[in-house]
Each structure stands twice: as structure tokens, then as C-alpha cells.
TIMAR-239373 format. One record per residue (C-alpha): x negated, z negated, y; residue number from 1; residue in three letters. Coordinates in Angstrom, 2 decimals. Each point is the difference from the previous one (the first is absolute). Layout:
% TIMAR-239373
[node [X Z Y] NUM ALA]
...
//
This chain:
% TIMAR-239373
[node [102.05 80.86 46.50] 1 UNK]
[node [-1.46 -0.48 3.91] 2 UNK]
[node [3.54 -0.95 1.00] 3 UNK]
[node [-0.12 -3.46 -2.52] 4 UNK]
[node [-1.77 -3.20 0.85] 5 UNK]
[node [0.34 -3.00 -2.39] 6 UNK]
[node [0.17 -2.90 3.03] 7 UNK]
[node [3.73 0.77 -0.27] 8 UNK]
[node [-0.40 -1.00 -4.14] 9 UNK]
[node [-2.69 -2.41 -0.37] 10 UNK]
[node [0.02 -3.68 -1.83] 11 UNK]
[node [3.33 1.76 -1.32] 12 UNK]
[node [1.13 -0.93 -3.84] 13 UNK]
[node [-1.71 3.55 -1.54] 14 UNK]
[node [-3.04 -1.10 1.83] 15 UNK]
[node [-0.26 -3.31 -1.15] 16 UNK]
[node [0.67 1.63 -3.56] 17 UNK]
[node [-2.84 3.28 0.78] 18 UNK]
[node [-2.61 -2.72 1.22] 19 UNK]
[node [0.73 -2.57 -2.24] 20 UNK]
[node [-0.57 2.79 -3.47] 21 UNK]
[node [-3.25 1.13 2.41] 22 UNK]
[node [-1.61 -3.63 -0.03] 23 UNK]
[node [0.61 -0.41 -3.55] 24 UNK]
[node [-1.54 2.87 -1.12] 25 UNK]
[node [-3.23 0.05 2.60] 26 UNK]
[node [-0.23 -3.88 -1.33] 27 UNK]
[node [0.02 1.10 -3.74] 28 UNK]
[node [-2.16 2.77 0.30] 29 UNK]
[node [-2.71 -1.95 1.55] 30 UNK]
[node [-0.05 -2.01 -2.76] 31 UNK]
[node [-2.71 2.67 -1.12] 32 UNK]
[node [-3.39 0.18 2.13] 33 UNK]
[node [-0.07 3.54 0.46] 34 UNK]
[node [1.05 1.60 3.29] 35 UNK]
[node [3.16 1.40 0.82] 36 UNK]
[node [0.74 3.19 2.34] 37 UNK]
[node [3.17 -1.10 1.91] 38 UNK]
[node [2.59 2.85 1.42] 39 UNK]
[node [2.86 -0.80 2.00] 40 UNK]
[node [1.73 3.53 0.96] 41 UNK]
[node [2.36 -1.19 2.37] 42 UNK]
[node [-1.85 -3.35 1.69] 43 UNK]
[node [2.47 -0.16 3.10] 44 UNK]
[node [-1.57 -2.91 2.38] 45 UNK]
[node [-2.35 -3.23 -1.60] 46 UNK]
[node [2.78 -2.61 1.67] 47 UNK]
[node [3.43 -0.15 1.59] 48 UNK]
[node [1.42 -2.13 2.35] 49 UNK]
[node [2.84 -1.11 -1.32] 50 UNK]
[node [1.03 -1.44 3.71] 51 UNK]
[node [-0.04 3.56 1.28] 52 UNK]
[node [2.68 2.59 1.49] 53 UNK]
[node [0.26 1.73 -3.37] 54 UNK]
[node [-0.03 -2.43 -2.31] 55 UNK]
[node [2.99 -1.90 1.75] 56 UNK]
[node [1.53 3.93 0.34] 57 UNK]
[node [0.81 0.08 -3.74] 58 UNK]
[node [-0.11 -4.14 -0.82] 59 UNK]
[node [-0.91 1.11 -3.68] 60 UNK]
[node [-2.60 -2.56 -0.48] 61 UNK]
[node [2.15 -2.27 0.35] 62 UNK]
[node [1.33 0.71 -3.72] 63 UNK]
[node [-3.74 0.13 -1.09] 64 UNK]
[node [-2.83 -2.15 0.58] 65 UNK]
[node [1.97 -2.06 2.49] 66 UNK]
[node [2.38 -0.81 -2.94] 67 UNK]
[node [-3.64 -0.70 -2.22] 68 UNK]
[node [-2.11 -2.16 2.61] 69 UNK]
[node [2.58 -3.00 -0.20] 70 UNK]
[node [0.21 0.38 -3.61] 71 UNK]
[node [-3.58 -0.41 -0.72] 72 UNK]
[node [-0.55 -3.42 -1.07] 73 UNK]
[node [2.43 0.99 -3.19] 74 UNK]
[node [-2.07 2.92 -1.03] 75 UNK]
[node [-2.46 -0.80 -2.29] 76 UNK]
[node [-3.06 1.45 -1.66] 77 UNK]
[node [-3.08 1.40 1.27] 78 UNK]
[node [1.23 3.37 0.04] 79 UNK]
[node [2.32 -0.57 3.23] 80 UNK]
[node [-2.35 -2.79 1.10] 81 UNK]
[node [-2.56 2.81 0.99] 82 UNK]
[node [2.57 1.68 2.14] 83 UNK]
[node [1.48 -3.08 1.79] 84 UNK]
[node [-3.56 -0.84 0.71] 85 UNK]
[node [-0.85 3.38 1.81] 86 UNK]
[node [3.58 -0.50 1.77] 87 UNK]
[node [-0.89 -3.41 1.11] 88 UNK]
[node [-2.16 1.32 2.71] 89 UNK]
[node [2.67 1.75 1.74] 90 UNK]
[node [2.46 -2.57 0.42] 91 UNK]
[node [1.08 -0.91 3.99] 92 UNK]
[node [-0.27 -3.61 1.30] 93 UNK]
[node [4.12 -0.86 -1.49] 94 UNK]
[node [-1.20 0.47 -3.40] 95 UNK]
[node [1.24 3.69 -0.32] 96 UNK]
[node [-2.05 3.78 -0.64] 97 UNK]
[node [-0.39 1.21 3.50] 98 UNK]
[node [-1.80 2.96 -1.59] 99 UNK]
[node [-0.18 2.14 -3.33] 100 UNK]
[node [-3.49 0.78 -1.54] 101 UNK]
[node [0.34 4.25 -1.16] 102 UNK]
[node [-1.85 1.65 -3.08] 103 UNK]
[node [-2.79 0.59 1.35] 104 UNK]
[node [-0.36 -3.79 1.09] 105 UNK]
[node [0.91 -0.62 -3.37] 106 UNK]
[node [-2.71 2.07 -1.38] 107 UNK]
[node [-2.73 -1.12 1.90] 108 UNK]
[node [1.17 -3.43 -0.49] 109 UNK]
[node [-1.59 0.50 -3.46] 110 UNK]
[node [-2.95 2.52 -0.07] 111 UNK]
[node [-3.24 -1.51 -1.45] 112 UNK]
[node [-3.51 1.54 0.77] 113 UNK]
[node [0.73 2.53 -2.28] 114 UNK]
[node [3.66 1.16 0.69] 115 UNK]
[node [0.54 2.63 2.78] 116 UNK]
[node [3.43 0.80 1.76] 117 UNK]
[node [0.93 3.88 1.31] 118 UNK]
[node [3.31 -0.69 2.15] 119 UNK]
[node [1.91 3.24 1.39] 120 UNK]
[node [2.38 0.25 2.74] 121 UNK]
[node [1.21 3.27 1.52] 122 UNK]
[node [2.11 -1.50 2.67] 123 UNK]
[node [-2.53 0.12 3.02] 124 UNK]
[node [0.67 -3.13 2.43] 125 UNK]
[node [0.30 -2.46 -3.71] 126 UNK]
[node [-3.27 1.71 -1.34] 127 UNK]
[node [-1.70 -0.79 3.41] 128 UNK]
[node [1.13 -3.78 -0.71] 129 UNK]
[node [-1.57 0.32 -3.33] 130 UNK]
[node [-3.14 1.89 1.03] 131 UNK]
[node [-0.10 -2.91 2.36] 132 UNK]
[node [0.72 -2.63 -2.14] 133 UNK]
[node [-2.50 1.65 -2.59] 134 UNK]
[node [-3.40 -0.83 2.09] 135 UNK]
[node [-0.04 -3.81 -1.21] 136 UNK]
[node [0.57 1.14 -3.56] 137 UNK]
[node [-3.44 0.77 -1.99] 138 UNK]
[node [1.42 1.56 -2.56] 139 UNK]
[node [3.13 2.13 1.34] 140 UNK]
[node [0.53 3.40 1.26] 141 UNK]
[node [2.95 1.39 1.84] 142 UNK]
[node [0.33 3.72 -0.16] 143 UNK]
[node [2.86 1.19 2.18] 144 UNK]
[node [1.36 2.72 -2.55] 145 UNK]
[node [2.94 0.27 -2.26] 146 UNK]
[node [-0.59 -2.65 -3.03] 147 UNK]
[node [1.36 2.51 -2.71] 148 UNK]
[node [-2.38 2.81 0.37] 149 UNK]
[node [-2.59 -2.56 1.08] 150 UNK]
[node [-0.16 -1.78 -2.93] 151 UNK]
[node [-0.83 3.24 -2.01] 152 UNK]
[node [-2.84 1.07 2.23] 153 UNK]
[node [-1.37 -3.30 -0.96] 154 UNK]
[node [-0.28 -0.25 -3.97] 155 UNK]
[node [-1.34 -1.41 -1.96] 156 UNK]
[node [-1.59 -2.48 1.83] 157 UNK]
[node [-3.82 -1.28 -0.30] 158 UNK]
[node [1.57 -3.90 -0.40] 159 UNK]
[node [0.49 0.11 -4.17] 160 UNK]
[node [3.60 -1.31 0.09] 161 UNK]
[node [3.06 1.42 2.67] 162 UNK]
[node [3.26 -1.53 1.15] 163 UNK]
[node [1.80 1.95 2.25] 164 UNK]
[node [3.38 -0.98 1.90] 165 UNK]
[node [2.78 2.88 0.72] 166 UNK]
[node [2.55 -1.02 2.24] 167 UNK]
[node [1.47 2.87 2.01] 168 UNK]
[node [3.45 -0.70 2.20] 169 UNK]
[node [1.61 2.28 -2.05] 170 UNK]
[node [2.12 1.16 3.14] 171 UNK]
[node [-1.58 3.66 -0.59] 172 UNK]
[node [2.15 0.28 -3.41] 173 UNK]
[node [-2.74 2.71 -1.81] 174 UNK]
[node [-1.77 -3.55 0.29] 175 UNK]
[node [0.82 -0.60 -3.31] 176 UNK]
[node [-1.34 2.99 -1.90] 177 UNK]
[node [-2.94 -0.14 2.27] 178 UNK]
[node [-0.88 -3.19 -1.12] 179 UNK]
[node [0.50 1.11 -4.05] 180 UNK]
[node [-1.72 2.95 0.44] 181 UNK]
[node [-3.12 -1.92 2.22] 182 UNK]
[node [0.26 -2.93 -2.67] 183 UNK]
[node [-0.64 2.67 -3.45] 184 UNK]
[node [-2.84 1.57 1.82] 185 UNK]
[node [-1.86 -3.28 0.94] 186 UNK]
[node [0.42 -0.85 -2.88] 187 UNK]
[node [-1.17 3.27 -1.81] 188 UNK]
[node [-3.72 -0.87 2.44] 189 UNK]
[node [0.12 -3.98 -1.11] 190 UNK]
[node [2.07 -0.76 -2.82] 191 UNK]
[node [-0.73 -3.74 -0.64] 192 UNK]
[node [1.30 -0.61 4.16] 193 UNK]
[node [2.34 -2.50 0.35] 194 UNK]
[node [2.72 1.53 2.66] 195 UNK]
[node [2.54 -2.06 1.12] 196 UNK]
[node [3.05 2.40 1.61] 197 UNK]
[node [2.67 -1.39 2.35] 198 UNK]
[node [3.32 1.21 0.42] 199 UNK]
[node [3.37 -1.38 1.50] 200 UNK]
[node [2.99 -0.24 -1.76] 201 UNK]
[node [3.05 1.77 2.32] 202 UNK]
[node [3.71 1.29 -0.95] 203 UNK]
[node [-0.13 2.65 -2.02] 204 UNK]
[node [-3.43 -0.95 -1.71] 205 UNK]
[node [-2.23 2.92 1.02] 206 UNK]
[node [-2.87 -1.73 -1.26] 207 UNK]
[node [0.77 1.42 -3.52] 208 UNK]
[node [-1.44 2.84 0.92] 209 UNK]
[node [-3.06 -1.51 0.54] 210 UNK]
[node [0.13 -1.81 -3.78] 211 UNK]
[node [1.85 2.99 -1.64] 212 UNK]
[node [-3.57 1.77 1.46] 213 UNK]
[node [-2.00 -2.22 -1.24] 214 UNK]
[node [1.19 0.14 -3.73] 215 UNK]
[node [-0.24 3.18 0.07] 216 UNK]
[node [-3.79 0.40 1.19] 217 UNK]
[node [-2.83 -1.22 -1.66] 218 UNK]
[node [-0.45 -3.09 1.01] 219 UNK]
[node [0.14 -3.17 -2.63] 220 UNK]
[node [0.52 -3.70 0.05] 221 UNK]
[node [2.44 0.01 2.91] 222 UNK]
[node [1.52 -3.08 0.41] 223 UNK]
[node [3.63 -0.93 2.76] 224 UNK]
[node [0.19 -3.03 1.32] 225 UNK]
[node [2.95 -0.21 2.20] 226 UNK]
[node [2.29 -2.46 2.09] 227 UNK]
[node [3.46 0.92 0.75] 228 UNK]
[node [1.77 -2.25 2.93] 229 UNK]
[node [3.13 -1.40 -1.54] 230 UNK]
[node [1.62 0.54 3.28] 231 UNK]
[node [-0.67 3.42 0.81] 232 UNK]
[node [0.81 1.54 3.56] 233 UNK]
[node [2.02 2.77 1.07] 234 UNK]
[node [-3.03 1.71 1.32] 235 UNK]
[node [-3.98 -0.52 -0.33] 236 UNK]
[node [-1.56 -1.49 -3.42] 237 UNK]
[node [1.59 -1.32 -2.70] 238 UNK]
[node [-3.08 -0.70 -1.52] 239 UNK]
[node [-3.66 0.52 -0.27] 240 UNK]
[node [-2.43 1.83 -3.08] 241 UNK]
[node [-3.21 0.35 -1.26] 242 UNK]
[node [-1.71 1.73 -2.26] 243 UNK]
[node [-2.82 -0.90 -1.78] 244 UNK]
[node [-2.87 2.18 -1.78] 245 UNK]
[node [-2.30 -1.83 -1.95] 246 UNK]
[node [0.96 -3.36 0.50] 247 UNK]
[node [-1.98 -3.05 -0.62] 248 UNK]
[node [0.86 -2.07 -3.73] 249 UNK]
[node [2.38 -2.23 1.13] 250 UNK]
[node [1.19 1.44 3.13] 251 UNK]
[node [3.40 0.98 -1.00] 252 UNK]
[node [0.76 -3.64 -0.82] 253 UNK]
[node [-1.63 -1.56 3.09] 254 UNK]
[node [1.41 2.42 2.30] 255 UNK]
[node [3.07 -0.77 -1.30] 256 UNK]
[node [-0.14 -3.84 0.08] 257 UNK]
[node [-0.78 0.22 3.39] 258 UNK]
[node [2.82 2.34 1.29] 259 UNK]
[node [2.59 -2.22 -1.95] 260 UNK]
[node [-1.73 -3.10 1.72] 261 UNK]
[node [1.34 1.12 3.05] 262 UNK]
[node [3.46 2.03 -1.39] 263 UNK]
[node [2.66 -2.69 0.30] 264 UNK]
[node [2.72 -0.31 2.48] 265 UNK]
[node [-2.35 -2.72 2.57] 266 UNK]
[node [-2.39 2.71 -0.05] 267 UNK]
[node [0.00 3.75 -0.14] 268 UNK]
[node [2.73 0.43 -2.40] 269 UNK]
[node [-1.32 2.27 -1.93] 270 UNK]
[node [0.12 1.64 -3.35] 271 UNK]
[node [-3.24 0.38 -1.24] 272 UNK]
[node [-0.43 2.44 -3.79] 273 UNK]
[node [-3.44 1.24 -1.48] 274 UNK]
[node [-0.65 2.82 -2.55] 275 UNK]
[node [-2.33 2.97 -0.60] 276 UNK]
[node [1.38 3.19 1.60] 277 UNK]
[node [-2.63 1.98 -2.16] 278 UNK]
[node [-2.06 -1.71 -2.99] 279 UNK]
[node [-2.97 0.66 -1.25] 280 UNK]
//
């Protein structure tokens, strides 16, 4: 949607959940040699300022990774080590994140010789910023088009192995079966992708259509992660999903150690549950 731009969102509590399953799985992936074709349908800007007239519009990262940064020194493990490391280098002179790193940031942040990235972005003045932001990474391409249909033109990739991020804003609300139906026929071109799908949690859970869509298409080995705020608001998220295609042994448990490593009251207060929307 042209109208949407995530500076009003970012460093919120689904992000820190969406980037926090996207390190994870880039990280376990790699542990194989052989290169990966990164997609990331709806790449938005490669950093935020968090300092900035839209951010302070909406204040929601203050219930995010403003509520995580202080709270670092209790989470432990090297799974949320390598994203408090990346954060690091956006921290002001007081100690606290002036600025939010976005997927594609986090993507790059990982790509070896062998990995490639394709970010789209439709909305014209943040896929300039990307374009822009593009020309110092080697191994990125920004094509100013709409991710969904994008994505398609592009499989299967010449890298052997794909992970591909789908994070629409959902405020168009055909967003949902757009994303099923996109997500069956990717998979239908590159079956062994791993395709991680974001969606918000709102009143009146819409986003079962999207899962009721996905069991009923072809696509197996679906795993929902999800974290549910235990104080939810009258309006706006009450929590934040993803689905998972394919995922990595071990990444349902890891995933979830790390969301409930941040879930309690001090932090994001946050439910956090696991289990496979579709087996195999």
C-alpha cells in the first residue's frame, strides 16, 4: 500500500519478534556452505531513526526494543547475542538505540560471497532510499516493484538454497489471501524454500484467513510462532505472527527460547506459543 510507511512502526515489539525469527534462521542456514538466494518482498527502508517525527508520532518502540536494549545483559545465549551485537552500533551517546536497523540491513548484515539479496519496494520516495542505500551493497538489488508478484517473476533462483521474507502491512485486507495464494505458488517453483510470513495480530483476528489459506493449499511443514501482548490495546496490535515454511531442525525451540527470554512483565510482556500450522 503507497499510503503506509513503517518509520511510524519500527524497533516496535512484532519487529523485534519478525527480525529476531529472520536472524535465526539466515544464521542456521548458513551453517551449510552453499549459497542462498535471499527475497525480502516488502524491504521498507535499511534503517530508522528512531529520534525522528514518526517514530515519536506513534511512541510504539517504546514497548519494543526500547523495553529489550536495557534488558540485554539478562538475555543469554548466542542466539540473541547476534542481534544485540548488530544493535550495538546504533545506540546514541546516553546509552540508548537512536536508530533501528530494517530487513534489508538485517539481510545484508549476513550475506557471504555466495548469498545474494533481491529487496522490493513499491512505495517510490522509500525505494529511492533503498536504491540509494543499495550502491555500497555488493551483493543487493532493489527493484522498485510490488514484492508479491516480484518474487514470482524471480524463481527459482540460480543460488541452490532460498529464504524469502513476506511481510506486507496488511492494511489492504485481500493482503491476506494474497499472501496464501503468492506463498503456494512459490512454493509450487521451489519447494525446499524456507519462507518466513509476517502477520499482525488485531481484534477480530483476520489473520486466520491467511492460516485457514494456508491449510488448505499445498503447502507443508508450516510452522506459527506467535507472541500475544498480555496487555492488549483497544486499538492497533495485540500481537505479532509468523509463519514458517521449512524451518531449520531446531528452530521451533530456539525461536521460542528467545521470544520467552524477553516475554515477562520487565520486558515485552508477552505470550509467546509454537506449533506446526501444517505438518509434513
Amino acid at each position: 500500500m503507497l499510503s503506509y510507511l513503517h518509520a511510524f512502526h519500527a524497533g516496535n515489539f512484532a519487529d523485534v519478534h519478525k527480525h529476531a525469527a529472520l536472524v535465526l534462521v539466515i544464521r542456521m542456514m548458513q551453517a551449510k556452505s552453499s549459497g542462498i538466494a535471499c527475497f525480502d518482498t516488502h524491504a521498507g527502508s535499511a534503517r530508522y531513526d528512531l529520534t525522528g517525527e514518526r517514530a515519536l508520532k506513534t511512541g510504539e518502540v517504546a514497548s519494543g526494543i526500547h523495553r529489550v536494549w536495557p534488558y540485554r545483559g539478562q538475555l543469554a545465549g548466542h542466539d540473541w547475542q547476534a542481534v544485540l551485537d548488530e544493535l550495538a552500533k546504533e545506540k546514541g551517546r546516553c546509552d540508548q538505540l537512536t536508530s533501528y536497523p530494517g530487513s534489508p540491513h538485517w539481510f545484508c548484515r549476513y550475506l557471504r560471497k555466495q548469498d545474494a539479496l533481491i529487496a522490493f519496494e513499491l512505495h517510490p520516495a522509500e525505494g529511492e532510499t533503498l536504491a540509494q542505500w543499495s550502491t555500497s551493497q555488493p551483493r543487493a538489488k532493489v527493484i522498485q516493484e510490488d514484492g508479491l508478484a516480484g518474487l514470482l517473476r524471480q524463481l527459482p533462483p540460480a543460488q541452490p538454497r532460498l529464504l524469502v521474507l513476506i511481510d506486507p502491512s496488511y492494511e489492504v485486507k485481500s493482503d491476506y489471501e494474497a499472501v496464501a495464494h503468492t506463498l503456494a505458488r512459490a512454493w509450487q517453483k521451489c519447494r525446499h524454500g524456507v519462507y518466513l510470513i509476517w502477520y499482525p495480530i488485531l481484534q477480530g483476528r483476520p489473520d486466520e484467513k491467511l492460516k485457514a489459506a494456508v491449510r488448505a493449499g499445498p503447502v507443508r511443514k508450516v510452522l506459527c510462532n506467535e507472541i500475544l501482548l498480555k496487555q492488549a490495546p483497544e486499538r492497533g496490535m495485540s500481537g505479532s505472527g509468523m509463519l514458517v515454511v521449512n524451518p531449520p531442525w531446531g528452530f521451533d525451540g530456539r525461536l521460542l527460547d528467545m521470544m520467552q527470554g524477553v516475554a515477562g512483565d520487565d520486558c515485552l510482556n508477552v505470550a509467546p506459543s509454537v506449533g506446526w500450522l501444517v505438518d509434513e
